[in-house]
PDBQT receptor file of N, H, CA, C and O in Angstrom, charges set to zero:
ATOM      1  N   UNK A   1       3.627  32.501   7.232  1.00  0.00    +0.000 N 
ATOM      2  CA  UNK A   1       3.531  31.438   8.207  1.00  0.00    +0.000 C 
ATOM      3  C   UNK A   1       2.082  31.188   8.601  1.00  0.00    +0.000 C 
ATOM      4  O   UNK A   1       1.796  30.038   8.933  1.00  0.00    +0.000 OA
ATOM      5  N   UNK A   2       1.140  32.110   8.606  1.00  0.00    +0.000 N 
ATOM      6  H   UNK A   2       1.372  33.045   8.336  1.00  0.00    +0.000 HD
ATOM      7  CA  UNK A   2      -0.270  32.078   8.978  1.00  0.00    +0.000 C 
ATOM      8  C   UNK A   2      -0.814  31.172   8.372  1.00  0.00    +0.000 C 
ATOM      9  O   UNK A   2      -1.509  30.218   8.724  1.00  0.00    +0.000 OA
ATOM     10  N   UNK A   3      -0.164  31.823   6.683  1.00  0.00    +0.000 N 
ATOM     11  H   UNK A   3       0.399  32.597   6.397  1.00  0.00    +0.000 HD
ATOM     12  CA  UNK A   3      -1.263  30.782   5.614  1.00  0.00    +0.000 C 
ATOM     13  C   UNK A   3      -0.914  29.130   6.016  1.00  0.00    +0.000 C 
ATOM     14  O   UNK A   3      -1.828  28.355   6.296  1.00  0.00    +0.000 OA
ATOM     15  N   UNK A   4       0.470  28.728   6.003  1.00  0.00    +0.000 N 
ATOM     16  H   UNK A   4       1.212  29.359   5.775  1.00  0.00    +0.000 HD
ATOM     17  CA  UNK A   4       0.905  27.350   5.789  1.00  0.00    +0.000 C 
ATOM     18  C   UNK A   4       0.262  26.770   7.500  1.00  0.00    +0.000 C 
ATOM     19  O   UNK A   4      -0.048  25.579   7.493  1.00  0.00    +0.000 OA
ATOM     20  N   UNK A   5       0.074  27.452   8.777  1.00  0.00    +0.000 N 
ATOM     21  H   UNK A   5       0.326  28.420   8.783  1.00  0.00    +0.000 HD
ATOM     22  CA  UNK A   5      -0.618  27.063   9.847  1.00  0.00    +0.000 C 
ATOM     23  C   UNK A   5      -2.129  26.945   9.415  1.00  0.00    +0.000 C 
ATOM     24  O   UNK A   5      -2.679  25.933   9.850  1.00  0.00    +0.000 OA
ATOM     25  N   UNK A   6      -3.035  27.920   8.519  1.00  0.00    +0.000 N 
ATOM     26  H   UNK A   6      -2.588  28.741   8.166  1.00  0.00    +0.000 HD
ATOM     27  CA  UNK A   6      -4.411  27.526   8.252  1.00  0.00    +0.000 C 
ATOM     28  C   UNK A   6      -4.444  26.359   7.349  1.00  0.00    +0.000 C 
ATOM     29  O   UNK A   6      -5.395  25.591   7.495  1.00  0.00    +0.000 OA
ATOM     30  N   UNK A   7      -3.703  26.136   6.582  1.00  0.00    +0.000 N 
ATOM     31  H   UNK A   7      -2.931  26.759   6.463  1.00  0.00    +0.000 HD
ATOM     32  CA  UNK A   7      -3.869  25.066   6.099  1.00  0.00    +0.000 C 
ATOM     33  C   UNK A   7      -3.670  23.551   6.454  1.00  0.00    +0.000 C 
ATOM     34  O   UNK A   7      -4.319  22.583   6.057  1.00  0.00    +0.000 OA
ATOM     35  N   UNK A   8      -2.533  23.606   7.362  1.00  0.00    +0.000 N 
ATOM     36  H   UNK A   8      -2.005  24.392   7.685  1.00  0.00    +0.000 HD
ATOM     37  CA  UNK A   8      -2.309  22.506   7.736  1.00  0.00    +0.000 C 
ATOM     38  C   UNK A   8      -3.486  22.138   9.410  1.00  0.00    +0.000 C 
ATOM     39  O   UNK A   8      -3.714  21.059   9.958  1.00  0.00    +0.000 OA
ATOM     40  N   UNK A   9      -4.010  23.642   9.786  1.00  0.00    +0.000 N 
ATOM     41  H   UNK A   9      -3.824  24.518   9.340  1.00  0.00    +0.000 HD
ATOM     42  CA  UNK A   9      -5.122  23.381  10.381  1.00  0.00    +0.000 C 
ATOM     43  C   UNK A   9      -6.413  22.838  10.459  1.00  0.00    +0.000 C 
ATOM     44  O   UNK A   9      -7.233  22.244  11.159  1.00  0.00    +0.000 OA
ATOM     45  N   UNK A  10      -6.083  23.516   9.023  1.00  0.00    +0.000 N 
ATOM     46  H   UNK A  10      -5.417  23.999   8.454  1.00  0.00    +0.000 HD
ATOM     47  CA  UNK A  10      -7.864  23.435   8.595  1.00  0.00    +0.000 C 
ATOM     48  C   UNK A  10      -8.665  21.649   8.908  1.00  0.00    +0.000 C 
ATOM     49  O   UNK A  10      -9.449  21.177   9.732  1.00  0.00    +0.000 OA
ATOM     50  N   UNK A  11      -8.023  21.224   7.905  1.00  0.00    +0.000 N 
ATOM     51  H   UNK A  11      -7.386  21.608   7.236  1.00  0.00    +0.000 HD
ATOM     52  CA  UNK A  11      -8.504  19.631   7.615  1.00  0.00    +0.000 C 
ATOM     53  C   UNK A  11      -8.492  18.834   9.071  1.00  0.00    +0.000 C 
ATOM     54  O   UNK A  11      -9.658  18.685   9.437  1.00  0.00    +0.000 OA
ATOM     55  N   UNK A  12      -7.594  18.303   9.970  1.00  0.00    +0.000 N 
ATOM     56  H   UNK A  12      -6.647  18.423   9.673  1.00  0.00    +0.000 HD
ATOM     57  CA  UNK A  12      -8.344  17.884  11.237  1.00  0.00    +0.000 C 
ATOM     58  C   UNK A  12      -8.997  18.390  12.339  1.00  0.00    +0.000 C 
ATOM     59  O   UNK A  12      -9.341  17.628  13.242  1.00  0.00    +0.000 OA
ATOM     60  N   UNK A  13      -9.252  19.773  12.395  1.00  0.00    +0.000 N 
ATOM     61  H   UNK A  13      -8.973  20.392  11.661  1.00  0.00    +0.000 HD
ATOM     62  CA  UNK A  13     -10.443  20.002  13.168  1.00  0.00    +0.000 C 
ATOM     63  C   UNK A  13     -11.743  20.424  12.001  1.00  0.00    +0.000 C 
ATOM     64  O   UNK A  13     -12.728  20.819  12.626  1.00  0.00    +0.000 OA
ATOM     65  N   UNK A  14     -11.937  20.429  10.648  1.00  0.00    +0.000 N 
ATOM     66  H   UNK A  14     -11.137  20.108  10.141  1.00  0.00    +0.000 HD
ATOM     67  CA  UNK A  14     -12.976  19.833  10.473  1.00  0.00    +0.000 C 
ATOM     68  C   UNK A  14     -13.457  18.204  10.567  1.00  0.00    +0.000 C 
ATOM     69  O   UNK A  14     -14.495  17.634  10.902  1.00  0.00    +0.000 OA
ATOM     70  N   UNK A  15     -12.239  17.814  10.126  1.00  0.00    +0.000 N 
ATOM     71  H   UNK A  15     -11.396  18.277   9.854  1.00  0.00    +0.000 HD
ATOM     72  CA  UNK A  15     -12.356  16.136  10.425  1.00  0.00    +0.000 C 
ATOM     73  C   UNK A  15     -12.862  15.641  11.838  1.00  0.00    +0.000 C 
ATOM     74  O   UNK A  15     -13.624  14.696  12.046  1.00  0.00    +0.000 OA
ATOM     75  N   UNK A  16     -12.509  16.146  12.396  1.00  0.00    +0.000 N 
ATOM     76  H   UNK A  16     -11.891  16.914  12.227  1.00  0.00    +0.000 HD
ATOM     77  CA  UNK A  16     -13.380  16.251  14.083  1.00  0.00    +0.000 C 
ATOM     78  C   UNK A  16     -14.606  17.148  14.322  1.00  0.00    +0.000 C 
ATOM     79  O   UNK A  16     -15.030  17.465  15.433  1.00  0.00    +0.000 OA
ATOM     80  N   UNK A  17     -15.118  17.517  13.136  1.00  0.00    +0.000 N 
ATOM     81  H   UNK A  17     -14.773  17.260  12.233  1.00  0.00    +0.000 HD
ATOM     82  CA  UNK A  17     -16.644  17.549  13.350  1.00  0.00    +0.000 C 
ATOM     83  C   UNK A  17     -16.855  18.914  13.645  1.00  0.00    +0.000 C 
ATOM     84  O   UNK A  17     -17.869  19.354  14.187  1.00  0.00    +0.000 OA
ATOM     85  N   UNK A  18     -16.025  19.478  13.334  1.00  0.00    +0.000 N 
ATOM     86  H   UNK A  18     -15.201  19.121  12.893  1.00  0.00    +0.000 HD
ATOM     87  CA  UNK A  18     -16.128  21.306  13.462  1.00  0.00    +0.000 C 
ATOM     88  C   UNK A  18     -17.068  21.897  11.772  1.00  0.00    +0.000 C 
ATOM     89  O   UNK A  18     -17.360  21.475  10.653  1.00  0.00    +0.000 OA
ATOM     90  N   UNK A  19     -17.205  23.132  12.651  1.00  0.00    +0.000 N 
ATOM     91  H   UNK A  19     -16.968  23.475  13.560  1.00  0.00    +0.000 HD
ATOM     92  CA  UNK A  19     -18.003  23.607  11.180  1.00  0.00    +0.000 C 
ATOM     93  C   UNK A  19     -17.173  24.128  10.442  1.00  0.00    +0.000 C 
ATOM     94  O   UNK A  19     -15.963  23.973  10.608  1.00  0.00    +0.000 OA
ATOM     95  N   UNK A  20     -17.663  24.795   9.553  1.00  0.00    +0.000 N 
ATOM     96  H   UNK A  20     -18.646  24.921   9.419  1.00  0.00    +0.000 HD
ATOM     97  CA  UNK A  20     -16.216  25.208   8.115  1.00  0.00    +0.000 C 
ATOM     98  C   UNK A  20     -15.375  26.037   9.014  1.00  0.00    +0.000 C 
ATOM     99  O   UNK A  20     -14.246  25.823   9.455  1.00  0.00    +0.000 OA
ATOM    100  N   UNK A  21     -16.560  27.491   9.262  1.00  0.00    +0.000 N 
ATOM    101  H   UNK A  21     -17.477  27.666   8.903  1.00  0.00    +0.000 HD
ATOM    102  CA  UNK A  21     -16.190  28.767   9.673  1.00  0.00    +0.000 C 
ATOM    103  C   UNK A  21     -15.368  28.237  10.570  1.00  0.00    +0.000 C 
ATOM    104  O   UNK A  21     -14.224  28.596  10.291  1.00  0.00    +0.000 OA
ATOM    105  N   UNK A  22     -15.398  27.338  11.816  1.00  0.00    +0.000 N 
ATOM    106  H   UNK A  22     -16.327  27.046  12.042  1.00  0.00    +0.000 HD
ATOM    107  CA  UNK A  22     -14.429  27.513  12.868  1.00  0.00    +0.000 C 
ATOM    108  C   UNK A  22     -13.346  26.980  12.762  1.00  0.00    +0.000 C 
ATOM    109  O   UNK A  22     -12.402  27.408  13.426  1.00  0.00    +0.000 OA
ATOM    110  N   UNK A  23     -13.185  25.832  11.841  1.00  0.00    +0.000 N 
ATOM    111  H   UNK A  23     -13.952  25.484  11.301  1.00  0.00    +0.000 HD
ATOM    112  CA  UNK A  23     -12.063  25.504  11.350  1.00  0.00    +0.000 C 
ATOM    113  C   UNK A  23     -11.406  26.438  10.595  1.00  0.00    +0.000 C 
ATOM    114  O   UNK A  23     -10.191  26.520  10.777  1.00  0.00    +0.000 OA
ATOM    115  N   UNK A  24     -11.901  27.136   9.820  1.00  0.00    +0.000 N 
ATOM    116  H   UNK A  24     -12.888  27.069   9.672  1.00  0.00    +0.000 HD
ATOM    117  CA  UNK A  24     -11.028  28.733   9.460  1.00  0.00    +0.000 C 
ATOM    118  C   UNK A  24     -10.957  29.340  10.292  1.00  0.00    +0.000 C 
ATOM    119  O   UNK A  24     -10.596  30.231   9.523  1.00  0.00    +0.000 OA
ATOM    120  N   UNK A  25     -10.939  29.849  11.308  1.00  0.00    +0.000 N 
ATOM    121  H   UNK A  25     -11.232  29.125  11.933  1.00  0.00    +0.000 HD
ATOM    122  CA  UNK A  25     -10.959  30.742  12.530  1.00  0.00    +0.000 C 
ATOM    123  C   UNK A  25      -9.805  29.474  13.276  1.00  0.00    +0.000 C 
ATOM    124  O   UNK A  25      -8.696  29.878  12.928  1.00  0.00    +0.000 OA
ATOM    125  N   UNK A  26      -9.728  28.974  13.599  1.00  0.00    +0.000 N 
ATOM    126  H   UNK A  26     -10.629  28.646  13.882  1.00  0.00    +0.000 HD
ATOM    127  CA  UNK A  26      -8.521  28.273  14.499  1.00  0.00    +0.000 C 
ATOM    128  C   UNK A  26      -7.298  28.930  14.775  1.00  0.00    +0.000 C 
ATOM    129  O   UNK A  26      -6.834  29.335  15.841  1.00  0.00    +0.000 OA
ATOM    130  N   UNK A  27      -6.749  28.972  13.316  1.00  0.00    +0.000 N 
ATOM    131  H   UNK A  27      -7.126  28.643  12.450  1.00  0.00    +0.000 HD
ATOM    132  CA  UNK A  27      -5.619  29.137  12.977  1.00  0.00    +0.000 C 
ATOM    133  C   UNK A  27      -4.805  30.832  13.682  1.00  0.00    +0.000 C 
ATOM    134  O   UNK A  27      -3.697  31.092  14.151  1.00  0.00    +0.000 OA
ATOM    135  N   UNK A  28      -5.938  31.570  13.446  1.00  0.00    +0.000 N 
ATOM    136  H   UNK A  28      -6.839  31.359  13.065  1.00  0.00    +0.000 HD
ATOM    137  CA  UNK A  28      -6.119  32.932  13.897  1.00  0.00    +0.000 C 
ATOM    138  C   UNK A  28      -5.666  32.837  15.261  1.00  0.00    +0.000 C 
ATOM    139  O   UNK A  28      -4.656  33.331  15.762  1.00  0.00    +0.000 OA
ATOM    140  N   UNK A  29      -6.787  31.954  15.915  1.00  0.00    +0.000 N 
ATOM    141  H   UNK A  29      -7.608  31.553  15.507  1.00  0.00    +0.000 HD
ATOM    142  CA  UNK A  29      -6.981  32.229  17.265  1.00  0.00    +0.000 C 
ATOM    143  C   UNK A  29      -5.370  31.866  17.632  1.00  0.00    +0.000 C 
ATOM    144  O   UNK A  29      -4.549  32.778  17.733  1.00  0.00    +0.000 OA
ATOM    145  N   UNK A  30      -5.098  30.844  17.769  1.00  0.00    +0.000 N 
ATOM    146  H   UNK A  30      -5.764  30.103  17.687  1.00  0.00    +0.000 HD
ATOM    147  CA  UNK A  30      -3.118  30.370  17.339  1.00  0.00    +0.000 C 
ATOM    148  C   UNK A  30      -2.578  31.162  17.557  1.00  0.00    +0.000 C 
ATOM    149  O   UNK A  30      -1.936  31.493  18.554  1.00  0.00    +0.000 OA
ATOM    150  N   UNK A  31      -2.864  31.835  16.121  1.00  0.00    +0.000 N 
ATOM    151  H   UNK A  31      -3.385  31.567  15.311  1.00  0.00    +0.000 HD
ATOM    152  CA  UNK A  31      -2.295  32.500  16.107  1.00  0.00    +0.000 C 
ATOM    153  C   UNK A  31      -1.462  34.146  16.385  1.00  0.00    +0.000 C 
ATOM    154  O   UNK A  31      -0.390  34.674  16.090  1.00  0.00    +0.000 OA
ATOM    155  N   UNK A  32      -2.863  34.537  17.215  1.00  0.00    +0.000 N 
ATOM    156  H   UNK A  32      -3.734  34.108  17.454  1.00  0.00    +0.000 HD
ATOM    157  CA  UNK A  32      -3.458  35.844  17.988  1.00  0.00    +0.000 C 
ATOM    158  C   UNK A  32      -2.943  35.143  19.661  1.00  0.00    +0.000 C 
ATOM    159  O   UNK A  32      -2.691  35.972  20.536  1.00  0.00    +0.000 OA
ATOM    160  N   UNK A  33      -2.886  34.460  19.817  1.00  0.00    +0.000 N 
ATOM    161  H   UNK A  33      -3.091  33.787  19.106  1.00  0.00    +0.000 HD
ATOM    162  CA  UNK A  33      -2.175  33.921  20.908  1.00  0.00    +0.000 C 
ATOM    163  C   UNK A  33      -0.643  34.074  21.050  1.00  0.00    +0.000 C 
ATOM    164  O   UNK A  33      -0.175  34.574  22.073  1.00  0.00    +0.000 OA
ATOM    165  N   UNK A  34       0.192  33.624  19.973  1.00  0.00    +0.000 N 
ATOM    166  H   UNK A  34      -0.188  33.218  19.142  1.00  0.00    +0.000 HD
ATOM    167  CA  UNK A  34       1.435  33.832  19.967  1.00  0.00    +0.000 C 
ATOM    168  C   UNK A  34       1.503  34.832  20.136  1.00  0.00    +0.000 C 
ATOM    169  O   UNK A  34       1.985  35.133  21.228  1.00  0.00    +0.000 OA
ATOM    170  N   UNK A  35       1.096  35.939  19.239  1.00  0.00    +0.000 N 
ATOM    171  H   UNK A  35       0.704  35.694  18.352  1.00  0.00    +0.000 HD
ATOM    172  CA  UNK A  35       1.122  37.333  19.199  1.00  0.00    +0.000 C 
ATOM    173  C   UNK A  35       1.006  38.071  20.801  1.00  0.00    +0.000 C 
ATOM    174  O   UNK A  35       1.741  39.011  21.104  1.00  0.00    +0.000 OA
ATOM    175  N   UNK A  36       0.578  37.832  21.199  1.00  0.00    +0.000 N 
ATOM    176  H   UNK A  36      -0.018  37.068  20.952  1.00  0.00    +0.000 HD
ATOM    177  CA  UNK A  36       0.237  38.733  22.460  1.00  0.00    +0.000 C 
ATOM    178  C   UNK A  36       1.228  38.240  23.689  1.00  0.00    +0.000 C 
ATOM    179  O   UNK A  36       1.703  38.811  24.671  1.00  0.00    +0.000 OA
ATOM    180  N   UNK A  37       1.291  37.187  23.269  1.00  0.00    +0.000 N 
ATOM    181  H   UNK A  37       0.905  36.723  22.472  1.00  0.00    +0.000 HD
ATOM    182  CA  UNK A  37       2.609  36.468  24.186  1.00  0.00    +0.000 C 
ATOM    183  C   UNK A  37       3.987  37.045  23.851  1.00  0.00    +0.000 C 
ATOM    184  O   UNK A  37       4.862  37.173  24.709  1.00  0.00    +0.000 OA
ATOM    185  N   UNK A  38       4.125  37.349  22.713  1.00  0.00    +0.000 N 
ATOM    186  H   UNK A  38       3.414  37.245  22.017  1.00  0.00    +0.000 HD
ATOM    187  CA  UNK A  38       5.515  37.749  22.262  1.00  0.00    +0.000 C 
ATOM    188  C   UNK A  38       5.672  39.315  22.384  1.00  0.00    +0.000 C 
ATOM    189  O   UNK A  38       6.714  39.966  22.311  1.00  0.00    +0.000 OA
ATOM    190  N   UNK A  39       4.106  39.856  22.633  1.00  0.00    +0.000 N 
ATOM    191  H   UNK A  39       3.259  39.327  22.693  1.00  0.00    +0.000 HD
ATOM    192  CA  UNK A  39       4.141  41.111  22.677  1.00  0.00    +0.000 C 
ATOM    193  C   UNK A  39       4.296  41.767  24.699  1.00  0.00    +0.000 C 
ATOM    194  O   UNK A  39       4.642  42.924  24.937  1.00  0.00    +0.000 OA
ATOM    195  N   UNK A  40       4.051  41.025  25.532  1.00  0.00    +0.000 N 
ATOM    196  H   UNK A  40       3.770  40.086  25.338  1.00  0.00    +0.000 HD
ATOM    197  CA  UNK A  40       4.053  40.811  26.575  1.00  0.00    +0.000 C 
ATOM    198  C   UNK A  40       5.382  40.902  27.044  1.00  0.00    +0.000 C 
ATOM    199  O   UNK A  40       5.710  41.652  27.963  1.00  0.00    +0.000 OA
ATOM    200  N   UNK A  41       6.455  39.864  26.198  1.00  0.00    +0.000 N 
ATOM    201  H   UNK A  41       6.188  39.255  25.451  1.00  0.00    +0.000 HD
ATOM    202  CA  UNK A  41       7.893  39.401  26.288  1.00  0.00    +0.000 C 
ATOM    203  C   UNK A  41       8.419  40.678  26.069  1.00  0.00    +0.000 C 
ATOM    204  O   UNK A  41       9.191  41.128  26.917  1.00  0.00    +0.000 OA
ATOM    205  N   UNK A  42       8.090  41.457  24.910  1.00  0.00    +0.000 N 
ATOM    206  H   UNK A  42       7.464  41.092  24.222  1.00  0.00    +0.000 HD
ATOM    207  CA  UNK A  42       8.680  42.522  24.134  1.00  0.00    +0.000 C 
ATOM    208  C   UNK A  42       9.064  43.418  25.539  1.00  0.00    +0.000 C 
ATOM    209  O   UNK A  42      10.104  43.754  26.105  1.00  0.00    +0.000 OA
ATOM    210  N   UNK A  43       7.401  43.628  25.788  1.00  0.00    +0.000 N 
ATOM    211  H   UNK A  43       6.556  43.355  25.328  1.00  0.00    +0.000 HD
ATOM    212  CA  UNK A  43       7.286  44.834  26.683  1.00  0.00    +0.000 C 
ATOM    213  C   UNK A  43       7.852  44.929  28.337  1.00  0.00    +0.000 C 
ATOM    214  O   UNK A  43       8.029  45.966  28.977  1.00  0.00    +0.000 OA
ATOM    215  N   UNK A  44       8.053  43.622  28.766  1.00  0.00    +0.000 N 
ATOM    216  H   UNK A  44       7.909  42.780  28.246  1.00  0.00    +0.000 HD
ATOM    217  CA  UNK A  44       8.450  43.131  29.698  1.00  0.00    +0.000 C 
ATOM    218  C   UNK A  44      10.249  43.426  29.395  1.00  0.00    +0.000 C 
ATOM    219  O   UNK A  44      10.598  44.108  30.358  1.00  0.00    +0.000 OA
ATOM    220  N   UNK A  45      11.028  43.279  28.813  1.00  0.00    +0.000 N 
ATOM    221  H   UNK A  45      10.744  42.726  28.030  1.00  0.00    +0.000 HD
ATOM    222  CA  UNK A  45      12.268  43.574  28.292  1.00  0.00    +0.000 C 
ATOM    223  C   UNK A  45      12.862  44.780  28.132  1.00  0.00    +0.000 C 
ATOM    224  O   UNK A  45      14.010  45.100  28.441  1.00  0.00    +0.000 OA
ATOM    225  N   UNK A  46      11.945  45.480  27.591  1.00  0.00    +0.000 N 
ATOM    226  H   UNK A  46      11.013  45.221  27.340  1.00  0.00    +0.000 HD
ATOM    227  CA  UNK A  46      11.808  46.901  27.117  1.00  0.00    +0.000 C 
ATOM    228  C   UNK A  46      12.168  47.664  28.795  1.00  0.00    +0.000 C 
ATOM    229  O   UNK A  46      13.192  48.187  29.235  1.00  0.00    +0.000 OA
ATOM    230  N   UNK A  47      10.863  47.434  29.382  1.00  0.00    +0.000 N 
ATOM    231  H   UNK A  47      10.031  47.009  29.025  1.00  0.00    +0.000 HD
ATOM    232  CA  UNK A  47      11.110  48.206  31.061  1.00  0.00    +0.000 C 
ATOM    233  C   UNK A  47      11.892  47.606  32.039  1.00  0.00    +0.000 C 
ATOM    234  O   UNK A  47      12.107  48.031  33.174  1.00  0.00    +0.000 OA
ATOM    235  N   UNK A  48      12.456  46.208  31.327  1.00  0.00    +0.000 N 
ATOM    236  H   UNK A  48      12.281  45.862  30.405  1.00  0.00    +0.000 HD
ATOM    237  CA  UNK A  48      13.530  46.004  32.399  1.00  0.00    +0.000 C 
ATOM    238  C   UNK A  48      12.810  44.748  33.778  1.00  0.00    +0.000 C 
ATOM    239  O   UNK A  48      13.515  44.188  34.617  1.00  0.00    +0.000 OA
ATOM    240  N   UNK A  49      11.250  44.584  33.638  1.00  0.00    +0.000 N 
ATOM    241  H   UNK A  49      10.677  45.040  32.956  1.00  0.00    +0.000 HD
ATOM    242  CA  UNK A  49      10.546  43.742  34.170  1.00  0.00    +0.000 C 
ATOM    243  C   UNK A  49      11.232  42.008  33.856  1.00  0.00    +0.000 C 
ATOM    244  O   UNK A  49      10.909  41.034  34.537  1.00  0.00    +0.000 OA
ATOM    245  N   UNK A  50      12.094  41.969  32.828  1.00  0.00    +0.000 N 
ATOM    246  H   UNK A  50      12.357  42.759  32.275  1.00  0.00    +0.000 HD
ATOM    247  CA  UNK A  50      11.978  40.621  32.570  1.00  0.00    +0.000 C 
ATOM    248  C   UNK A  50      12.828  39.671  33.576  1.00  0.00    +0.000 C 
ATOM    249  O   UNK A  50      14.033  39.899  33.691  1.00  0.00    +0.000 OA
ATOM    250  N   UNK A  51      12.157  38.481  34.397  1.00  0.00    +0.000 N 
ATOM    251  H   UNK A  51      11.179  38.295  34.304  1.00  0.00    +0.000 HD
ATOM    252  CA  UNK A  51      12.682  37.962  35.290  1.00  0.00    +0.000 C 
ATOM    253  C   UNK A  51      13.470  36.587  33.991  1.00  0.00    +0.000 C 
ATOM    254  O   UNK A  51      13.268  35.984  32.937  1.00  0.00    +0.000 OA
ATOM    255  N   UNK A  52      14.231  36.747  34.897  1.00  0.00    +0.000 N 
ATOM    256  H   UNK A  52      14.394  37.238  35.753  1.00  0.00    +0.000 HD
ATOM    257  CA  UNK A  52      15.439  35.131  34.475  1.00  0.00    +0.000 C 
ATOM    258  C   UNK A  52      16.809  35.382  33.848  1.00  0.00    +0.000 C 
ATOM    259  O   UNK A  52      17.551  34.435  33.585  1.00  0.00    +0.000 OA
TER     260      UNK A  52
């Protein structure tokens, strides 16, 4: 899923004037975002913290 998000990333934020590198780096960041969110959820569940 990473790869098919960098790719479909890549091309309009260089098209908006980004440099290579950060348009490769986007996708990450994305994607290092979900991650920590879902890892938050996990842990929140786990101890019984989870409201709703």
């Amino acid at each position: 899923m990473a790869a098919v998000t960098a790719v479909i990333a890549y091309e309009p934020v260089h098209a908006h004037g980004e440099s290579d590198i950060t348009a490769r780096l986007v996708p990450f960041t994305a994607g290092g975002l979900i991650w920590a969110a879902s890892m938050v959820i996990l842990d929140a569940s786990e101890s019984g913290n989870a409201s709703g």
